[in-house]
C-alpha positions in Angstrom: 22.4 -13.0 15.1 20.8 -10.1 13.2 17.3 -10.2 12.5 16.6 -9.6 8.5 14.9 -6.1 8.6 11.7 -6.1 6.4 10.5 -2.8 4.9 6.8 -2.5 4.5 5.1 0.3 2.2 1.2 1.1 1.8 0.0 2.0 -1.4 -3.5 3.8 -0.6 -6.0 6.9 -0.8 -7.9 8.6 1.9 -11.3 8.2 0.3 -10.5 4.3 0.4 -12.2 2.4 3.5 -10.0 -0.4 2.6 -6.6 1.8 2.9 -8.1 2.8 6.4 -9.0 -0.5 7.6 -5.5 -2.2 6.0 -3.6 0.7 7.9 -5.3 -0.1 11.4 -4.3 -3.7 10.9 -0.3 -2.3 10.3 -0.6 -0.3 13.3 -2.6 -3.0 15.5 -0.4 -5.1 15.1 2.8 -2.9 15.1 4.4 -3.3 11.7 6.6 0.0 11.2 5.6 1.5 7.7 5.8 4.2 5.0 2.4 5.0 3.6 1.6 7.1 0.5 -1.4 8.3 -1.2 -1.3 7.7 -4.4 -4.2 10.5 -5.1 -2.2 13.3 -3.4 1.2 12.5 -4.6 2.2 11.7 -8.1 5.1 10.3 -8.1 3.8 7.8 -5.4 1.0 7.3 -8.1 3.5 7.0 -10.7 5.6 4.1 -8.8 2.6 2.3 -7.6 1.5 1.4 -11.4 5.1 0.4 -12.2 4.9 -1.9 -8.8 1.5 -3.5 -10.1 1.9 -3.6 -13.9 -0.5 -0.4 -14.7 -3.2 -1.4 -12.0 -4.8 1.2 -10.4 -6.1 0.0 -7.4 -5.5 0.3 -3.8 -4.7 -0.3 -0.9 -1.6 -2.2 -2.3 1.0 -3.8 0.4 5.1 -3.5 -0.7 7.7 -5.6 1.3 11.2 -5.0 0.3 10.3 -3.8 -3.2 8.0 -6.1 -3.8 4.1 -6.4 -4.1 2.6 -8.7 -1.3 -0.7 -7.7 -1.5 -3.5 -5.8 -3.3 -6.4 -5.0 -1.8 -7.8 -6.1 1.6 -9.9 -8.9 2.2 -10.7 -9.3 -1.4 -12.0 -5.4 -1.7 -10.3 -2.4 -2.8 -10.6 0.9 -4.5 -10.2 2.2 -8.1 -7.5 5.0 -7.3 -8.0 8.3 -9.6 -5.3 8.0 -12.7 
């Protein structure tokens, strides 16, 4: 039986403590992901306020194409517009 493959994307910036710490979690805990910052690349920027409805905040989880999670433990970081 095939096991469903999930893809995971994280939203984030390098400034953002929260993007850090929400990253280390991912890699702890060995959860393959794409990650873009959304200061550094535009069109990353672009898709992230589509995902979240114009929010600019990160970090900001995606699983198959949809938002799971924003922020990280309730904290998270105005991300430049």
């Amino acid at each position: 039986m095939d096991v469903p493959t999930t893809t995971v994307e994280l939203f984030g910036s390098a400034g953002c403590p929260q993007t850090t710490a929400l990253r280390e979690h991912l890699v702890w805990n060995r959860i393959a992901f794409t990650e873009y910052d959304v200061e550094a690349d535009a069109a990353a920027r672009a898709r992230l306020l589509s995902l979240t409805g114009g929010r600019a905040t990160v970090p900001v989880v995606v699983e198959n194409g949809r938002v799971t999670s924003i922020g990280w433990h309730g904290r998270s970081c105005a991300s430049v517009p």
